[in-house]
Backbone as XML, in Angstrom:
<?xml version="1.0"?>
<chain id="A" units="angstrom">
  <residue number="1" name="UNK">
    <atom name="N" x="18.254" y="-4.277" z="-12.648"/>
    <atom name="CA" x="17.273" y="-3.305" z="-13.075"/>
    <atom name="C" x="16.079" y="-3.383" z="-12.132"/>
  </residue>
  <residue number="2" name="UNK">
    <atom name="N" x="15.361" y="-2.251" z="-11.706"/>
    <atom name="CA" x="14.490" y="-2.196" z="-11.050"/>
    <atom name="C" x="12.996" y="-1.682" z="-11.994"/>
  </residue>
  <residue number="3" name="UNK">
    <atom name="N" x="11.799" y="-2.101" z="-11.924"/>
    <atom name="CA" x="10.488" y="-1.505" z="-12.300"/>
    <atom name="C" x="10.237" y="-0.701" z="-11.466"/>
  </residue>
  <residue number="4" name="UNK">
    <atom name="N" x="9.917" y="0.113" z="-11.389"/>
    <atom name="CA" x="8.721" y="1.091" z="-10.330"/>
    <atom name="C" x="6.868" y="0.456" z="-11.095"/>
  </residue>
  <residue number="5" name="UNK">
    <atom name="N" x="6.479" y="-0.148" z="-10.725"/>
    <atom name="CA" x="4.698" y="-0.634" z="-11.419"/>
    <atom name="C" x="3.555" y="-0.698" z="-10.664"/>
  </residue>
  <residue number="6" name="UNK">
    <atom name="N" x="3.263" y="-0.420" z="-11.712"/>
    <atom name="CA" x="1.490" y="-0.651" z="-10.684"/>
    <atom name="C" x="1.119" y="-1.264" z="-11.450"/>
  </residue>
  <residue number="7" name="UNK">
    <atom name="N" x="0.347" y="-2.666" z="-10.841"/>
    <atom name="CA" x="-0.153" y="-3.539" z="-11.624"/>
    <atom name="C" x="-1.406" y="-3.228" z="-12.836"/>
  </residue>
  <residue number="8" name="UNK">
    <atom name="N" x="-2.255" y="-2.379" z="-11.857"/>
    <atom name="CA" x="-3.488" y="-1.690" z="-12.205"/>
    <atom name="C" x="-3.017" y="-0.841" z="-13.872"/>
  </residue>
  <residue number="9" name="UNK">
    <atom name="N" x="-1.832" y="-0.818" z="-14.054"/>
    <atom name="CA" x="-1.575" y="0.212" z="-14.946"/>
    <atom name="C" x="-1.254" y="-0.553" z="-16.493"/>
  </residue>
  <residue number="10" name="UNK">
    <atom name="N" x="-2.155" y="-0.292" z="-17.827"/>
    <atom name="CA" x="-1.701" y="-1.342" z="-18.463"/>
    <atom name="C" x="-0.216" y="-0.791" z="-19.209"/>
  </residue>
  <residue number="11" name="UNK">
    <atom name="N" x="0.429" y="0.583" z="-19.070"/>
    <atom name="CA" x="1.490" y="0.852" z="-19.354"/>
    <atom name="C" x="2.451" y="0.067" z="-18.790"/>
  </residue>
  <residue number="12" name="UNK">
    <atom name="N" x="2.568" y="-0.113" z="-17.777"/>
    <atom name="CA" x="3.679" y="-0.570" z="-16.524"/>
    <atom name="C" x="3.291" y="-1.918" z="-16.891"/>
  </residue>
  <residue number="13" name="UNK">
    <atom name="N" x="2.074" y="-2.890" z="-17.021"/>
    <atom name="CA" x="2.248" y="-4.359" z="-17.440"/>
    <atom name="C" x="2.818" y="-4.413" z="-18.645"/>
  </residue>
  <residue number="14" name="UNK">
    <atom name="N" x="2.744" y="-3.781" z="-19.771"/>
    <atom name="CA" x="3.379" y="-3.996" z="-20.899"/>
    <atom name="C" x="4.782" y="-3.868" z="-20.825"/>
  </residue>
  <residue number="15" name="UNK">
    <atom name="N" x="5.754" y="-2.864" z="-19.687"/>
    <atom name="CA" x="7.072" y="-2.698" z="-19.366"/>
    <atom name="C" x="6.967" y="-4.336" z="-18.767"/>
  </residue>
  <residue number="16" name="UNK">
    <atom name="N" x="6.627" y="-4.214" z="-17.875"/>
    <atom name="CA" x="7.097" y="-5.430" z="-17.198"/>
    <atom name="C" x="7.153" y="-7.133" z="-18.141"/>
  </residue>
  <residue number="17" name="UNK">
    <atom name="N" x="6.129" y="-7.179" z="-18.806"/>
    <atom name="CA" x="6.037" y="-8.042" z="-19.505"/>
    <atom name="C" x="7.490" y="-7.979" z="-20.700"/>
  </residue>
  <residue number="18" name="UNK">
    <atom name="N" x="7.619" y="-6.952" z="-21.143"/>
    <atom name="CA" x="8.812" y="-6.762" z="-21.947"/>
    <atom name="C" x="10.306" y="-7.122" z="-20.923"/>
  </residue>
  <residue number="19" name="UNK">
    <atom name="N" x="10.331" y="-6.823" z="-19.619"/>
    <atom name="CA" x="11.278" y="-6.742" z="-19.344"/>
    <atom name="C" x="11.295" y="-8.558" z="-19.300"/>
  </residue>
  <residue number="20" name="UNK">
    <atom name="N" x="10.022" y="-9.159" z="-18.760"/>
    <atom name="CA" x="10.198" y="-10.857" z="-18.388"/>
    <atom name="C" x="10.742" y="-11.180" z="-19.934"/>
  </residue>
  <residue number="21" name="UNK">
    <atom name="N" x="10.214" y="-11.173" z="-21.245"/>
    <atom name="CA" x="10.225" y="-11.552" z="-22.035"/>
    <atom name="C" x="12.124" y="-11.388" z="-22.205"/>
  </residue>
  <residue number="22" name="UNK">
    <atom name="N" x="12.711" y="-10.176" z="-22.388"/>
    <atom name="CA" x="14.250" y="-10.083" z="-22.440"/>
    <atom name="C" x="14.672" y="-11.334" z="-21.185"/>
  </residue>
  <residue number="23" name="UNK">
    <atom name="N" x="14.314" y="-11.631" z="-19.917"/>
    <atom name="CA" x="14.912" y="-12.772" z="-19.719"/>
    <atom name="C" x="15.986" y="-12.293" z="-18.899"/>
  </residue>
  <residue number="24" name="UNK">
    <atom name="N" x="16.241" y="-10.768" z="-18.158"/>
    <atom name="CA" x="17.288" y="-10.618" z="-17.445"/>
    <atom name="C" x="16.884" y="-10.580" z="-16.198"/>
  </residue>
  <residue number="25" name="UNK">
    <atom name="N" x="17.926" y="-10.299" z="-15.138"/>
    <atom name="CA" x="16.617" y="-10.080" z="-13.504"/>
    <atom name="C" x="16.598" y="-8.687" z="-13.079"/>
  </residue>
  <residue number="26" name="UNK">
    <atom name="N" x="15.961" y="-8.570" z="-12.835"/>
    <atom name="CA" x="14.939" y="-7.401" z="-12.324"/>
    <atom name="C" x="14.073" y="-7.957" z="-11.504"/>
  </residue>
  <residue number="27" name="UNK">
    <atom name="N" x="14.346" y="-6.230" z="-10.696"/>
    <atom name="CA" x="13.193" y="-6.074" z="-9.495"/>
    <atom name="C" x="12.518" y="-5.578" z="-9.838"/>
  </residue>
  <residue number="28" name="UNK">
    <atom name="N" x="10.960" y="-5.707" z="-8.954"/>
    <atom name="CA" x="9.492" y="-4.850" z="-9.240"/>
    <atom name="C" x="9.465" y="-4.792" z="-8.172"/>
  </residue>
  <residue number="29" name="UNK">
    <atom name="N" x="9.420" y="-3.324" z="-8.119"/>
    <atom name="CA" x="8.663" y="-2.173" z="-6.844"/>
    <atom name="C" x="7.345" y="-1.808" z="-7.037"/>
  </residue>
  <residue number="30" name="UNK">
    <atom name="N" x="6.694" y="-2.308" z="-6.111"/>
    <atom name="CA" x="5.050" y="-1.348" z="-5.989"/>
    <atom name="C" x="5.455" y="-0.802" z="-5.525"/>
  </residue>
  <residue number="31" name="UNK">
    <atom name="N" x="5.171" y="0.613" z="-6.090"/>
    <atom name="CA" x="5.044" y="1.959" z="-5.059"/>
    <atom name="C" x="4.456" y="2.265" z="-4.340"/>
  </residue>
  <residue number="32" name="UNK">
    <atom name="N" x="2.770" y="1.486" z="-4.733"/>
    <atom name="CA" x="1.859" y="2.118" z="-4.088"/>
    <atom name="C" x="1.687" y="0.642" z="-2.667"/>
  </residue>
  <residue number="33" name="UNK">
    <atom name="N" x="2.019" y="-0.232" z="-2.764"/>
    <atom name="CA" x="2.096" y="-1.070" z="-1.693"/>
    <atom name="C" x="3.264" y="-0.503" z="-0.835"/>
  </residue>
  <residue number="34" name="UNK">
    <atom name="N" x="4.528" y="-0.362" z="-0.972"/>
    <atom name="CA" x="5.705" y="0.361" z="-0.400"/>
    <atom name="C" x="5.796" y="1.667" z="-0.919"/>
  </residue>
  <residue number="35" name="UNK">
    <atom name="N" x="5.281" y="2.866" z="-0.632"/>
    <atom name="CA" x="5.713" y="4.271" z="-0.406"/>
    <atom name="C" x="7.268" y="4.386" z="-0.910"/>
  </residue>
  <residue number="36" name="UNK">
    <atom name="N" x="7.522" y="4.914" z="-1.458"/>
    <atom name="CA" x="8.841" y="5.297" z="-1.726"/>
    <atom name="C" x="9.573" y="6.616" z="-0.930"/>
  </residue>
  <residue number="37" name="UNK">
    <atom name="N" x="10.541" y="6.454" z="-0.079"/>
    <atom name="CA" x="10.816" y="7.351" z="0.721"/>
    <atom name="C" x="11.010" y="8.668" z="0.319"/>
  </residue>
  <residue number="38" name="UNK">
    <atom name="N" x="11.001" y="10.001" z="0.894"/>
    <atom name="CA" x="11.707" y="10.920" z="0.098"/>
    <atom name="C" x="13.472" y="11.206" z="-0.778"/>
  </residue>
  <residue number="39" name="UNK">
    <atom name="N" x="13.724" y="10.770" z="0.272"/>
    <atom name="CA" x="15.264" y="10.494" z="-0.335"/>
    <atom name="C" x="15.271" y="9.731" z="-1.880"/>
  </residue>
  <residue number="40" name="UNK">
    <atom name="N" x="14.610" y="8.428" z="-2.016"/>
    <atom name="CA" x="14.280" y="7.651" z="-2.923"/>
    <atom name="C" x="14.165" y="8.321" z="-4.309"/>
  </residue>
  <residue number="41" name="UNK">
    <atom name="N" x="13.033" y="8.828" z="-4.147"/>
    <atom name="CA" x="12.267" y="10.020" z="-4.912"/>
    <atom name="C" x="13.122" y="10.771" z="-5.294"/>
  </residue>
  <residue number="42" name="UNK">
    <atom name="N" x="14.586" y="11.855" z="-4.782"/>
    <atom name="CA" x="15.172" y="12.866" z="-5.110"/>
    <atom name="C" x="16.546" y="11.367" z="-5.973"/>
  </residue>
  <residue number="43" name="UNK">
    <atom name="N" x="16.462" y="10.994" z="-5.597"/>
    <atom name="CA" x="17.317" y="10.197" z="-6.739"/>
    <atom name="C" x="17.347" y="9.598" z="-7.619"/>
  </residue>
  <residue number="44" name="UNK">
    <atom name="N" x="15.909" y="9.229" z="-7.752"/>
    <atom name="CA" x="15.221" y="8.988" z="-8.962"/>
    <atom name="C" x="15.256" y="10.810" z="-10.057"/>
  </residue>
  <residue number="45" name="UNK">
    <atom name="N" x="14.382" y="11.494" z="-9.420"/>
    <atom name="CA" x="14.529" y="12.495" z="-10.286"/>
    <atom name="C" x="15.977" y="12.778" z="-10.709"/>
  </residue>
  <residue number="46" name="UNK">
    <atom name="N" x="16.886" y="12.792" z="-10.370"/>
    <atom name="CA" x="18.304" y="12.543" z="-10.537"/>
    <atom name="C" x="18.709" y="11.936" z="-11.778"/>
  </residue>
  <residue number="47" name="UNK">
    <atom name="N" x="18.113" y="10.990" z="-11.632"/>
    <atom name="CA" x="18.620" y="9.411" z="-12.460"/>
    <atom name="C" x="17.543" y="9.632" z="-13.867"/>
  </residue>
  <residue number="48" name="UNK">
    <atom name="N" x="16.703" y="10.114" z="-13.380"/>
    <atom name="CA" x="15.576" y="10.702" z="-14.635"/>
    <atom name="C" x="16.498" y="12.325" z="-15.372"/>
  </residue>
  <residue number="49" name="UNK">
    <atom name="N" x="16.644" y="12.948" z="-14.539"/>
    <atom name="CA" x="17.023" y="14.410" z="-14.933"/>
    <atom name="C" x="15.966" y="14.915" z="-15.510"/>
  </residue>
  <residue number="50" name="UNK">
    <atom name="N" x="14.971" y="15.264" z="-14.277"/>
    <atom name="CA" x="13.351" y="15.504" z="-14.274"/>
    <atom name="C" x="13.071" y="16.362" z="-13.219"/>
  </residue>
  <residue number="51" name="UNK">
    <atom name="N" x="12.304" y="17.350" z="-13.531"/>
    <atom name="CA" x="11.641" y="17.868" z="-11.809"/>
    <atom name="C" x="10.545" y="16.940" z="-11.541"/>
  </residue>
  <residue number="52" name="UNK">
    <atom name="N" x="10.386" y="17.308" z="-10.313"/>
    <atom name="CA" x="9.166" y="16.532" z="-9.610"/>
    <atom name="C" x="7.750" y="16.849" z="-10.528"/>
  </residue>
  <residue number="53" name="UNK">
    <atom name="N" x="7.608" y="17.932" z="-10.879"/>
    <atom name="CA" x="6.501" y="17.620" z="-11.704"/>
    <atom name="C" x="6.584" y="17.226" z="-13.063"/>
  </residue>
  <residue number="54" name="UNK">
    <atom name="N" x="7.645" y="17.190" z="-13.909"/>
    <atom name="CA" x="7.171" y="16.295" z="-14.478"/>
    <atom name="C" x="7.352" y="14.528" z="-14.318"/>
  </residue>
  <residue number="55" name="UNK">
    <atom name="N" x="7.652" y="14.257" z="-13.176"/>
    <atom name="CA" x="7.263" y="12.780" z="-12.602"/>
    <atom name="C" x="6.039" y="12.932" z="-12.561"/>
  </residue>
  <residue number="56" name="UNK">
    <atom name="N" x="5.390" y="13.476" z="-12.044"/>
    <atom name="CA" x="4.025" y="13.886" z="-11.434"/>
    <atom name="C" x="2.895" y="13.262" z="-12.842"/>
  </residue>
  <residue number="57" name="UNK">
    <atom name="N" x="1.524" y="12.201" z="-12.387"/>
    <atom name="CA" x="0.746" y="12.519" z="-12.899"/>
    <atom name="C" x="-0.397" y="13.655" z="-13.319"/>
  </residue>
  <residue number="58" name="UNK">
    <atom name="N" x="-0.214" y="15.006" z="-14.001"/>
    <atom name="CA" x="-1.208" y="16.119" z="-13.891"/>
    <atom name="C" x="-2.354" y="15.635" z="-14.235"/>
  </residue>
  <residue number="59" name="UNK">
    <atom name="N" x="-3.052" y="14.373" z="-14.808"/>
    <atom name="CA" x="-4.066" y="14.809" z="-15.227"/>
    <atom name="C" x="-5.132" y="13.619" z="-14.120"/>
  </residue>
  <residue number="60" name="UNK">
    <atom name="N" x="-4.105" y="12.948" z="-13.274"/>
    <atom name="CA" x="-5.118" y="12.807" z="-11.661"/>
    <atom name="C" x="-6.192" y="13.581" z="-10.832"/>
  </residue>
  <residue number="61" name="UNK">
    <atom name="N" x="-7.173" y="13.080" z="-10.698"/>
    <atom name="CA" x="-8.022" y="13.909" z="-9.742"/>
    <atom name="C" x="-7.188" y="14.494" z="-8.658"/>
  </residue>
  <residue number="62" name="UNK">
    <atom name="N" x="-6.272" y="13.403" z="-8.115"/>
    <atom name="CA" x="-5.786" y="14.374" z="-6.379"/>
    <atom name="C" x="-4.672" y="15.341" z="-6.858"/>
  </residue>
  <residue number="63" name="UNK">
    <atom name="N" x="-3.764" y="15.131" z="-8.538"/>
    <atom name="CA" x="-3.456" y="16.414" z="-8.196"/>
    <atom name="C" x="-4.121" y="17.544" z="-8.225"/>
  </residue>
  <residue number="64" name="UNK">
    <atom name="N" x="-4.948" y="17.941" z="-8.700"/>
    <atom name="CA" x="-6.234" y="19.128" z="-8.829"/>
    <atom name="C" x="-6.487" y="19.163" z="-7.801"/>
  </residue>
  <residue number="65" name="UNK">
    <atom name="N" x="-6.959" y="18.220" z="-6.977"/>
    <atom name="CA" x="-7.586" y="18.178" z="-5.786"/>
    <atom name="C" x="-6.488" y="19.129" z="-4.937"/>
  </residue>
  <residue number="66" name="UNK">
    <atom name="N" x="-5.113" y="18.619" z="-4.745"/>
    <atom name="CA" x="-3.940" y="19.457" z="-4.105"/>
    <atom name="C" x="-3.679" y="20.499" z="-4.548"/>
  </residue>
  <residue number="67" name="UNK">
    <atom name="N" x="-3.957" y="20.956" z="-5.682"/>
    <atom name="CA" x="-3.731" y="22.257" z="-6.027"/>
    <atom name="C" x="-2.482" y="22.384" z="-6.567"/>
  </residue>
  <residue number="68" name="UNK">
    <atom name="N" x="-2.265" y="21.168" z="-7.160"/>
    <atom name="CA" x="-0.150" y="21.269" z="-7.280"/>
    <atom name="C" x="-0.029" y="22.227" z="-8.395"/>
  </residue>
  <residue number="69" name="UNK">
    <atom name="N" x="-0.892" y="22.590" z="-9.268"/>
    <atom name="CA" x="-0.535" y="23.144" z="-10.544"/>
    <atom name="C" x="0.165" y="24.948" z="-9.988"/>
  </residue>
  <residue number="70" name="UNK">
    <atom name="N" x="-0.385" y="24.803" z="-8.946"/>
    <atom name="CA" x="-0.066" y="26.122" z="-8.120"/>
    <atom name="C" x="1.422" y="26.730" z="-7.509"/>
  </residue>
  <residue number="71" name="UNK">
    <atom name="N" x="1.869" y="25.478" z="-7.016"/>
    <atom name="CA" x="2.812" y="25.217" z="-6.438"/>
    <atom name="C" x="4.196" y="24.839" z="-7.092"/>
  </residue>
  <residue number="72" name="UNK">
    <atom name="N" x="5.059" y="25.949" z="-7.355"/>
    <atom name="CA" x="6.533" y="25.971" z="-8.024"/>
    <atom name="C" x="7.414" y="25.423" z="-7.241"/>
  </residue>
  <residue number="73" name="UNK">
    <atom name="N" x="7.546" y="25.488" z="-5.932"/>
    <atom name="CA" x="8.415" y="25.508" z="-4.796"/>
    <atom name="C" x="8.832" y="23.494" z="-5.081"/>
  </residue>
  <residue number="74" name="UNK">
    <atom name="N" x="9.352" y="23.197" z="-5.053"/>
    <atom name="CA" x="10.311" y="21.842" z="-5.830"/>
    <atom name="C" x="9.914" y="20.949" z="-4.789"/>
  </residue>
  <residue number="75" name="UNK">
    <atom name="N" x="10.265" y="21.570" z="-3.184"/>
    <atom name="CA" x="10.582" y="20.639" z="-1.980"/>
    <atom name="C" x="9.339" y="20.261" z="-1.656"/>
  </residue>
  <residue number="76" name="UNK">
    <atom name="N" x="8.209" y="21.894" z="-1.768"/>
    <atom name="CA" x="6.616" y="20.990" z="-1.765"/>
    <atom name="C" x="5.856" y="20.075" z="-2.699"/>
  </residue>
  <residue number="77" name="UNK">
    <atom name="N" x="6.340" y="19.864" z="-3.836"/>
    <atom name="CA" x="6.023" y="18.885" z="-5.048"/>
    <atom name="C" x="6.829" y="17.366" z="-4.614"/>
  </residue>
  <residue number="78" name="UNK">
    <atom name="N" x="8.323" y="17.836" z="-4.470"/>
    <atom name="CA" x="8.443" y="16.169" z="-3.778"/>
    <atom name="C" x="7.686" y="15.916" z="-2.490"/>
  </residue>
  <residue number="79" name="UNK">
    <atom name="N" x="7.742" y="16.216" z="-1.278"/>
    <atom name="CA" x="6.361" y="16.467" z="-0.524"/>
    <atom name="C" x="5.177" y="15.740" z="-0.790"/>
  </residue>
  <residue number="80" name="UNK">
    <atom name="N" x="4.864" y="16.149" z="-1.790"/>
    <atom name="CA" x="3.921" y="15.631" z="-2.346"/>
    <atom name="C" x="4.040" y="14.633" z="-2.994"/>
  </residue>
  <residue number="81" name="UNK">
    <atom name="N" x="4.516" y="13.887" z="-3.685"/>
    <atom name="CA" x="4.938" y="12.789" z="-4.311"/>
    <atom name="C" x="5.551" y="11.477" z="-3.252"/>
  </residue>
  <residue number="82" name="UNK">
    <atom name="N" x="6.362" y="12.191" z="-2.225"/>
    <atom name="CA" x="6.477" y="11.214" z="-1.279"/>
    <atom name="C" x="4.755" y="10.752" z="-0.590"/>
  </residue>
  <residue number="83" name="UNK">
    <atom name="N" x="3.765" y="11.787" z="0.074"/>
    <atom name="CA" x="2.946" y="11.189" z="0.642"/>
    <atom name="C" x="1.816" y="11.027" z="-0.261"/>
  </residue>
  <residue number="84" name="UNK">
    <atom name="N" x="1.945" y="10.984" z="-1.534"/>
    <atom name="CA" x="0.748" y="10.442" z="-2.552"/>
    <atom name="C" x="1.544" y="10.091" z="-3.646"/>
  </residue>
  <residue number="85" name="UNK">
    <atom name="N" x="2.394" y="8.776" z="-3.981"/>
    <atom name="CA" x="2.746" y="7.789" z="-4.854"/>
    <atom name="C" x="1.764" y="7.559" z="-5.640"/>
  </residue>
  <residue number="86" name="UNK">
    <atom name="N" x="0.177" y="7.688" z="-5.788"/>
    <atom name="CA" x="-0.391" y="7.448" z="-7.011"/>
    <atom name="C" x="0.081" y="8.697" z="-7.963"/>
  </residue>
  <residue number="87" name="UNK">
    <atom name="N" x="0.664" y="9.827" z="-7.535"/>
    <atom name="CA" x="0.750" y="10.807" z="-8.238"/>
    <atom name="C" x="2.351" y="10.517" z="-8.962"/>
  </residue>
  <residue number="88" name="UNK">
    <atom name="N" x="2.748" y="9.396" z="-8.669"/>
    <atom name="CA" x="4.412" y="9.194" z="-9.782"/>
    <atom name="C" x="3.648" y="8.471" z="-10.825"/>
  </residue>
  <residue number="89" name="UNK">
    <atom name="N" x="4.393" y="8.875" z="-12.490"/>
    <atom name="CA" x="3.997" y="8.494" z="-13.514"/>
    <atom name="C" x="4.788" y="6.994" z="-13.386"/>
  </residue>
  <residue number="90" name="UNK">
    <atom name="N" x="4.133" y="6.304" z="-14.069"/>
    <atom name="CA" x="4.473" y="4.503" z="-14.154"/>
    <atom name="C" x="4.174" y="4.189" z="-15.934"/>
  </residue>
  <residue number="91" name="UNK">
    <atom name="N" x="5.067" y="3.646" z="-15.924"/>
    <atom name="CA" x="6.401" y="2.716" z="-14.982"/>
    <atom name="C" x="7.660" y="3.536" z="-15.375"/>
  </residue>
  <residue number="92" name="UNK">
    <atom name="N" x="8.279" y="2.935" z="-14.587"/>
    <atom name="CA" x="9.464" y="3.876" z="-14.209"/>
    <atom name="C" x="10.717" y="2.620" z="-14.237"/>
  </residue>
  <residue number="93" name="UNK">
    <atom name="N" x="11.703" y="2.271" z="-14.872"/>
    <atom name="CA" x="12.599" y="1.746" z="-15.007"/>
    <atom name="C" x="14.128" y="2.419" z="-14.801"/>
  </residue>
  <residue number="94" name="UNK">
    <atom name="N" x="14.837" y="1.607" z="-13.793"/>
    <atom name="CA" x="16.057" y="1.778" z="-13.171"/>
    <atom name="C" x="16.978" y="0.584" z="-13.295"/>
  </residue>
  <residue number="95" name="UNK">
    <atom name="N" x="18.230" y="1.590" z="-13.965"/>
    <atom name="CA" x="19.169" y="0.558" z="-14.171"/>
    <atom name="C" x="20.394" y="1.569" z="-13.872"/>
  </residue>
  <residue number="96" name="UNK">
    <atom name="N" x="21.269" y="1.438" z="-12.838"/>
    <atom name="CA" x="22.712" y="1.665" z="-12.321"/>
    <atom name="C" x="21.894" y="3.776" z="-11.816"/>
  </residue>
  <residue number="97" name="UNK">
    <atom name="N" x="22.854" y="4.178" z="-12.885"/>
    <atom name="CA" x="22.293" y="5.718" z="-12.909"/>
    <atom name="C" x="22.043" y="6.030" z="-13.814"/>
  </residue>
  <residue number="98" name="UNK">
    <atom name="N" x="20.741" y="5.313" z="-14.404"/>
    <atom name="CA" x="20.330" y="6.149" z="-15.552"/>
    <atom name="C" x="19.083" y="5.232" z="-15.203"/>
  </residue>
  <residue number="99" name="UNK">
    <atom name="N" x="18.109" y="6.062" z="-15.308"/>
    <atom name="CA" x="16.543" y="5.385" z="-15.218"/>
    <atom name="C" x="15.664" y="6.388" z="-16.801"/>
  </residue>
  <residue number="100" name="UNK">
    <atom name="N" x="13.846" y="5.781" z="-17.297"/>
    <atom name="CA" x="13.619" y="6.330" z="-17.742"/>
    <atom name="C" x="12.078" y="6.530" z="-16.983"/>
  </residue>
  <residue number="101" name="UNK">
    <atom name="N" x="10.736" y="6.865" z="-17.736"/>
    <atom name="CA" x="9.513" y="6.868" z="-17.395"/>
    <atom name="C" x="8.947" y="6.410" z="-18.640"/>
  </residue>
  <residue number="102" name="UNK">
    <atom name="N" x="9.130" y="5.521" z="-18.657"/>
    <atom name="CA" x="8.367" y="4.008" z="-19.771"/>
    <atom name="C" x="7.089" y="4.586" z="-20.748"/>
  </residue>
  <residue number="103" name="UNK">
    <atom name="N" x="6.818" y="5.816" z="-21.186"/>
    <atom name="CA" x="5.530" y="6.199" z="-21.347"/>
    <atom name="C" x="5.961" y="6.944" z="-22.850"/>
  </residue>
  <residue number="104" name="UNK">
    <atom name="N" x="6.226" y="6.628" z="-24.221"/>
    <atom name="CA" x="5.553" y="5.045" z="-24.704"/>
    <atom name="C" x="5.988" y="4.182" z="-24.385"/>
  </residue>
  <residue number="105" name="UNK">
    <atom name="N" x="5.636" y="2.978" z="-24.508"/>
    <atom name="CA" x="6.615" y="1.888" z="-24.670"/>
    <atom name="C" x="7.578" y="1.583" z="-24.949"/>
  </residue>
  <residue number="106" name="UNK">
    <atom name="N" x="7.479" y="2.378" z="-26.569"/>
    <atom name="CA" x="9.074" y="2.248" z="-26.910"/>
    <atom name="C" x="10.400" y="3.019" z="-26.299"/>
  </residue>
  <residue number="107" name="UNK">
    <atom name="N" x="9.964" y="3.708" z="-25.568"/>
    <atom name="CA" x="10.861" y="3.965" z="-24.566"/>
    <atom name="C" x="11.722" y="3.141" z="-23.890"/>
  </residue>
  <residue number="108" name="UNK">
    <atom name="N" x="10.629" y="2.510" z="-23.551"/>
    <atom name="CA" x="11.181" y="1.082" z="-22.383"/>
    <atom name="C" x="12.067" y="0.264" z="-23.587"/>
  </residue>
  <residue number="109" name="UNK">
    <atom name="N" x="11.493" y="0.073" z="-24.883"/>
    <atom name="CA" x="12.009" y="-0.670" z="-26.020"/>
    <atom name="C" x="13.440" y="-0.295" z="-26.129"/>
  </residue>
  <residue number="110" name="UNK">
    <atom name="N" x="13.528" y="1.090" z="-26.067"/>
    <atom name="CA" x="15.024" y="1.871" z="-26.221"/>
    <atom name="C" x="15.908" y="1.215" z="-24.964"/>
  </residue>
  <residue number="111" name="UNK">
    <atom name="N" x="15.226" y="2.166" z="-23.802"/>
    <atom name="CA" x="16.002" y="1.718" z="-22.693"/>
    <atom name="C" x="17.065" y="0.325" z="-22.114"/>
  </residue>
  <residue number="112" name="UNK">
    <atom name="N" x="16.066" y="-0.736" z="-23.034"/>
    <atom name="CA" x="16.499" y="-1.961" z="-22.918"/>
    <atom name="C" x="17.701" y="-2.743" z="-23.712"/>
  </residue>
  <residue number="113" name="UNK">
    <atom name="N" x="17.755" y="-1.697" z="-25.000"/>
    <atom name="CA" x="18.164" y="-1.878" z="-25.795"/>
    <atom name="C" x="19.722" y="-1.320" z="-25.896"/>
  </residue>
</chain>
C-alpha cells in the first residue's frame, strides 16, 4: 500500500497514523517533496475513478489564482496538477488497483478494512 501525505496535513497524519497502527507495510509518498509525474497522476485518477478536478483542492488560493474553475478541458487540469501537487487532495491511499482520497477518515477506516 502506498500513502500519497503531506505531513503539514492533519487529515493525511491521521491516515498515516491509522495505517502504522494496522501494522502492515506501506509506503509514504510526499508529493510535494517528489512531484508526481504526469503519467502517475492519470493512473491514479484511474485507480480513484475521478476526474482531475475532483482530485483537485478547489478551495486553495492557487486554484483561484489559476483560474481552474474555468477550465473543462481534462488534459489542462492534469497539467495542472502535475506542475502544482499542492493542488492534489490528501491523503490519498493506494493499494494494487483500487486507491481512495482518505477525506473522512472513515474512509481510510473502510478502505483498510
Amino acid at each position: 500500500m502506498i500513502i500519497w501525505h503531506n505531513p503539514k496535513c492533519s487529515k493525511s497524519r491521521e491516515a498515516l497514523k491509522l495505517l502504522e497502527e494496522k501494522g502492515g507495510l506501506f509506503e509514504v509518498f510526499k508529493y510535494l517533496d517528489i512531484p508526481p509525474s504526469r503519467e502517475e497522476i492519470e493512473t491514479l485518477l484511474k485507480k480513484l475513478g475521478v476526474s482531475a478536478r475532483e482530485l483537485m483542492r478547489t478551495k486553495e488560493d492557487l486554484y483561484k489564482e489559476l483560474g481552474l474553475a474555468k477550465i473543462e478541458d481534462e488534459s489542462a487540469l492534469i497539467d495542472a496538477l502535475t506542475e502544482n501537487p499542492k493542488l492534489i487532495e490528501r491523503p490519498i491511499l493506494i493499494e494494487k488497483n483500487r486507491a481512495i482520497i482518505g477525506r473522512p477518515v472513515e474512509k481510510v477506516i473502510d478502505f483498510l478494512n
